[in-house]
VMD Tcl script that builds the backbone (N, CA, C; Angstrom):
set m [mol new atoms 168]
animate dup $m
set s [atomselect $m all]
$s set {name element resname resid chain x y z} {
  {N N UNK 1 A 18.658 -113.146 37.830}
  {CA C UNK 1 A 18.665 -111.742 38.225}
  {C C UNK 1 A 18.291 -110.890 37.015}
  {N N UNK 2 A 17.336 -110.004 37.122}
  {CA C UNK 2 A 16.988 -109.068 35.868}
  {C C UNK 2 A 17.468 -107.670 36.067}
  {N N UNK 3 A 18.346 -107.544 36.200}
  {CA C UNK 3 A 19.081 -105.787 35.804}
  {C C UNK 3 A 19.132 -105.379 34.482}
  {N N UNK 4 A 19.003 -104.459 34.592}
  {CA C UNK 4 A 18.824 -103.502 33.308}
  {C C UNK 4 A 20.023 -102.571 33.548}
  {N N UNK 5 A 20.134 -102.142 31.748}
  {CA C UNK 5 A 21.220 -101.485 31.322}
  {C C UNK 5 A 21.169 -99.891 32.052}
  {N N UNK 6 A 22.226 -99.392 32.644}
  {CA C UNK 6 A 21.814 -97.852 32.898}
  {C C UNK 6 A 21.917 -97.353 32.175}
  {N N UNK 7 A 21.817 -97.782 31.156}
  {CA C UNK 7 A 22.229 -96.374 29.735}
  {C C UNK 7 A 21.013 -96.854 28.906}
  {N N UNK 8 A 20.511 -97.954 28.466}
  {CA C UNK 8 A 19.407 -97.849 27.725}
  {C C UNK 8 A 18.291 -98.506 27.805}
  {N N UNK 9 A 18.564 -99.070 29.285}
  {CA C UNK 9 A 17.588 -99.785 30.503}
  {C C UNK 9 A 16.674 -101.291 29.436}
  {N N UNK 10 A 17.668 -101.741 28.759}
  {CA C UNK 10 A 17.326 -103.066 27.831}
  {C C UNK 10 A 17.973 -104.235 29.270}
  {N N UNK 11 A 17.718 -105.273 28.968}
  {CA C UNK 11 A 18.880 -106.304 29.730}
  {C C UNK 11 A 19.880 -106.104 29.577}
  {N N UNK 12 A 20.925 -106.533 30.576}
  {CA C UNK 12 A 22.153 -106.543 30.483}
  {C C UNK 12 A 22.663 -107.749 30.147}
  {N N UNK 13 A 23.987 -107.919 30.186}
  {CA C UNK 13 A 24.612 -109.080 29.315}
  {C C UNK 13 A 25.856 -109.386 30.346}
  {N N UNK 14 A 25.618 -110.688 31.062}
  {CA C UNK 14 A 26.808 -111.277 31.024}
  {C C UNK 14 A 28.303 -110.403 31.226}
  {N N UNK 15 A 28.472 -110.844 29.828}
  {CA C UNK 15 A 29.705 -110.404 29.321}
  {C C UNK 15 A 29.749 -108.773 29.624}
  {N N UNK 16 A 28.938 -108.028 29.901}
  {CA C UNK 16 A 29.431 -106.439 29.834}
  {C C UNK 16 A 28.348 -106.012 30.893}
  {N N UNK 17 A 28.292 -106.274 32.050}
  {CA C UNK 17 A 27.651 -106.101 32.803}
  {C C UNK 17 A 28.488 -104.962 33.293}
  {N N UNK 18 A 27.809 -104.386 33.860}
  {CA C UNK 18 A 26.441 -104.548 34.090}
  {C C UNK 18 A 25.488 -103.588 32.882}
  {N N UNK 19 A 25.574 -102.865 31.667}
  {CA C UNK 19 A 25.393 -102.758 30.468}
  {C C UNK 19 A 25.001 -104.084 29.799}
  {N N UNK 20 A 24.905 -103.895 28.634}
  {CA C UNK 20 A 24.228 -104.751 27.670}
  {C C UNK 20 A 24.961 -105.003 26.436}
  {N N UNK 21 A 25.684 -103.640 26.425}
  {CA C UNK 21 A 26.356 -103.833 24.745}
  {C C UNK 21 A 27.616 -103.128 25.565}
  {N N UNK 22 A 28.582 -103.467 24.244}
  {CA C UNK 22 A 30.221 -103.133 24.674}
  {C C UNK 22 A 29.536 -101.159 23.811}
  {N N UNK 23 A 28.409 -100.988 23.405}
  {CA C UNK 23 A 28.319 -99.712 23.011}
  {C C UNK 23 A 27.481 -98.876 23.998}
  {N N UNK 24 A 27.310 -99.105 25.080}
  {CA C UNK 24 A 26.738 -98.881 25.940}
  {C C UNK 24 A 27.416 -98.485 26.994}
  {N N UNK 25 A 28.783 -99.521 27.048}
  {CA C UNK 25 A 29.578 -99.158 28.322}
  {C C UNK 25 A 30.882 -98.528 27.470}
  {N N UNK 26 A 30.309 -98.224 26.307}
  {CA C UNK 26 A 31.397 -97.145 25.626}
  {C C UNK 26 A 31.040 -95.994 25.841}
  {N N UNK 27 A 29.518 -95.368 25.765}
  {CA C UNK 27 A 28.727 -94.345 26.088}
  {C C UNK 27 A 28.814 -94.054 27.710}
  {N N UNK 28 A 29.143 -94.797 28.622}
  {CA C UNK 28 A 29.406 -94.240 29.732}
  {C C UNK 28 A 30.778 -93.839 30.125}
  {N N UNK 29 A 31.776 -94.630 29.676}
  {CA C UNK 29 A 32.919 -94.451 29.933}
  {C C UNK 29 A 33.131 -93.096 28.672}
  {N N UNK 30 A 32.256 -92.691 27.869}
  {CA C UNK 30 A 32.409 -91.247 27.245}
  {C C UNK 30 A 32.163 -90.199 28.165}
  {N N UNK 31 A 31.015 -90.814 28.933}
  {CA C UNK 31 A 29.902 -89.410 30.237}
  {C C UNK 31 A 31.038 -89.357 30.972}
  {N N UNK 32 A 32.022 -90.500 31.073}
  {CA C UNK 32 A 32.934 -89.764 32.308}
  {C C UNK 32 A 33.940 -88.934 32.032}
  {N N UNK 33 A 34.733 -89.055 30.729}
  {CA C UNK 33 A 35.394 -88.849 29.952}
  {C C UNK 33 A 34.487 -87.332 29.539}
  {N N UNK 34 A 33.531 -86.822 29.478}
  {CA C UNK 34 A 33.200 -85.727 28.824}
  {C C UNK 34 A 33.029 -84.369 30.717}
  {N N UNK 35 A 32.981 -85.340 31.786}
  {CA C UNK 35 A 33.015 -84.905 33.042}
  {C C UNK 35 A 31.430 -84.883 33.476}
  {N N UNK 36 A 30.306 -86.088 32.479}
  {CA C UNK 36 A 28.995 -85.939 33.066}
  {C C UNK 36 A 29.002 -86.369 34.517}
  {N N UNK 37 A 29.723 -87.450 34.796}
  {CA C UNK 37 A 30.045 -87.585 35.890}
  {C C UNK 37 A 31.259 -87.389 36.967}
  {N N UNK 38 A 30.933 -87.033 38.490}
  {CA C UNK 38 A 31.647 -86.568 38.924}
  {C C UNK 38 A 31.741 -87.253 40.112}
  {N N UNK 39 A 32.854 -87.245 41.130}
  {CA C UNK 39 A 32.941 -87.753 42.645}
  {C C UNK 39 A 33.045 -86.498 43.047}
  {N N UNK 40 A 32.354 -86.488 44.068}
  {CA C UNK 40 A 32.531 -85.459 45.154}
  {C C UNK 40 A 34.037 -85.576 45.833}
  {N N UNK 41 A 34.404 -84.508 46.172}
  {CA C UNK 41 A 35.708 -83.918 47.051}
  {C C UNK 41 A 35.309 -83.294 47.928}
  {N N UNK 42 A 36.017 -83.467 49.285}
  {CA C UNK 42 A 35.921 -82.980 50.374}
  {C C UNK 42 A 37.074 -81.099 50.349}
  {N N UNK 43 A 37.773 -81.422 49.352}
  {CA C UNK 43 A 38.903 -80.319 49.447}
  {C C UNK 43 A 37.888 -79.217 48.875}
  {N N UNK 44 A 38.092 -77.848 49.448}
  {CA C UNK 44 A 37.844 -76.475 48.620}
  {C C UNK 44 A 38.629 -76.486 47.358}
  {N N UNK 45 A 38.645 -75.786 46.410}
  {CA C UNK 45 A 39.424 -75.407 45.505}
  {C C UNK 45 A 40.801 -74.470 46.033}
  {N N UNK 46 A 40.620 -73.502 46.869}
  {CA C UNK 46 A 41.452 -72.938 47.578}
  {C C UNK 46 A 42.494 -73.664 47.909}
  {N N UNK 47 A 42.255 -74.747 48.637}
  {CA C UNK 47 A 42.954 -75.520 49.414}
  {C C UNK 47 A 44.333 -76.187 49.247}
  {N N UNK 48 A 45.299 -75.778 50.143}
  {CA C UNK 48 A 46.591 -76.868 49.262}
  {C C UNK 48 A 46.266 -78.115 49.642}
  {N N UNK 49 A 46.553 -79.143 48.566}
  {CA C UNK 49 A 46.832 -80.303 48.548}
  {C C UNK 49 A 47.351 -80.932 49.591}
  {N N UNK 50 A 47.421 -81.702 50.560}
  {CA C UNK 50 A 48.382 -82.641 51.512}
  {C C UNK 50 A 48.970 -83.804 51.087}
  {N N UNK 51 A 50.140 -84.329 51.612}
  {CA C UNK 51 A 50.554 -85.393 51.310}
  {C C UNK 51 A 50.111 -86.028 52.175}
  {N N UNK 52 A 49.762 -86.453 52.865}
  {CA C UNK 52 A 48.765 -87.157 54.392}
  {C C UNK 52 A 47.398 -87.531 54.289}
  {N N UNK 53 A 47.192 -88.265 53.594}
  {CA C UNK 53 A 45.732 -88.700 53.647}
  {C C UNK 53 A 45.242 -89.579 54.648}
  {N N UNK 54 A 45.988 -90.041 55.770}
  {CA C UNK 54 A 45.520 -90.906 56.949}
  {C C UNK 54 A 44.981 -89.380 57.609}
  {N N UNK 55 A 44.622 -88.345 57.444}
  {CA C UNK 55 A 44.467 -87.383 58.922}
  {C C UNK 55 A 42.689 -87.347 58.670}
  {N N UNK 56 A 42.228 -87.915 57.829}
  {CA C UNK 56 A 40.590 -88.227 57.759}
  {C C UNK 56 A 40.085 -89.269 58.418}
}
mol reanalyze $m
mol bondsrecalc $m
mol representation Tube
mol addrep $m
């Protein structure tokens, strides 16, 4: 299988897949950590919180 790194699109490795280097999947786990990345939410900001998450 030939996947490439998403961070510096070299091969990936085995061991730190799906990245290439343990400095690579340090640089992403920074993007998340800095808020480059995000999950979408269904809640407004407005919105109170529920304790009920089965009503989706």
């Amino acid at each position: 299988m030939n996947s490439r790194c998403p961070i510096c699109h070299q091969q990936t490795e085995p061991k730190f897949r799906p990245f290439c280097s343990q400095h690579c999947a340090n640089v992403d786990l920074g993007r998340w950590f800095n808020g480059n990345y995000r999950v979408p939410s269904f809640r407004q900001d407005n919105e109170e919180e529920t304790e009920d998450y089965n009503e989706r």
